[in-house]
N, C-alpha and C positions, 0 to 999 in steps of 0.2 A: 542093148549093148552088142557092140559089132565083137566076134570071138575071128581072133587069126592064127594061125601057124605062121612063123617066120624061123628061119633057120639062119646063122651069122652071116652077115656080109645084104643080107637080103631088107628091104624100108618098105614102108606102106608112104602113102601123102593123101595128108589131111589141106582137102580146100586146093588151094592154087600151089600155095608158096610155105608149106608145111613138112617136112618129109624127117619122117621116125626111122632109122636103123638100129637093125640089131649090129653091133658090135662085138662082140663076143660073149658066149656063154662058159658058166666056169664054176663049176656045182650048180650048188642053188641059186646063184646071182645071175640076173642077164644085164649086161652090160649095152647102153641105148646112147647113139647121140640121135640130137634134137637138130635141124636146121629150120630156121623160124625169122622172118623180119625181127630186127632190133626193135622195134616198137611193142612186141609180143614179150610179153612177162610171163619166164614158164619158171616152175615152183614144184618141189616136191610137195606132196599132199599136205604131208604132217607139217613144213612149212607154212601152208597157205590155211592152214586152221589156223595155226598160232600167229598169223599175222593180222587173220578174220576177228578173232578173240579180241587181241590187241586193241584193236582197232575199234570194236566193240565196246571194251569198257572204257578206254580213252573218251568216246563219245558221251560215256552214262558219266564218268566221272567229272568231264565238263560242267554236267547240268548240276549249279549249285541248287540249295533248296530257298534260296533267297531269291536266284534270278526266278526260279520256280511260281513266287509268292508275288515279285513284282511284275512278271506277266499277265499274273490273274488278275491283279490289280487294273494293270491297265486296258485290260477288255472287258473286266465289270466296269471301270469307267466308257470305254468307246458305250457299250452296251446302255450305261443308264443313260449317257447322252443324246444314243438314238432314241429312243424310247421318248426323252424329253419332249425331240425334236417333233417324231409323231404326236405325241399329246397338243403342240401348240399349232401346229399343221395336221388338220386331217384327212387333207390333200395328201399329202405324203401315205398316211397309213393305206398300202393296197394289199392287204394280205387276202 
């Protein structure tokens, strides 16, 4: 982790086209703008968990346990069909 001192009005730049100011300090808060390409998605932390999350069980919740059951199904099928196919070719079997 890179550590800086910056004092208001004063930016560091991350990369090319990235540049952090401090804007103002005022107690405990320091106040930052961001200059960033529109194509750059900046998040506060605790946002970008909650959207990590999100997005996380969205995926798991997708997965019914049916689509679950009929996957297995269909690769014990591809499966015993390969297996067939080596039994009656064993030209094919090169393990």
């Amino acid at each position: 982790m890179l550590i800086l001192t910056r004092k208001s009005d004063e930016s560091i730049i991350i990369g090319n086209n990235i540049k952090v100011k401090v804007l103002k300090i005022q107690g405990n808060q320091v106040h930052i703008g961001i200059e960033a390409p529109k194509d750059f998605s900046i998040y506060r932390e605790e946002i970008f968990e909650q959207i990590r999350r999100e997005n996380a069980n969205a995926v798991q919740s997708n997965i019914q346990p049916a689509m679950l059951e009929q996957l297995e199904s269909n690769l014990t099928g591809l499966k015993n069909l390969l297996l067939d196919q080596d039994e009656k070719d064993p030209a094919r079997n090169r393990h």
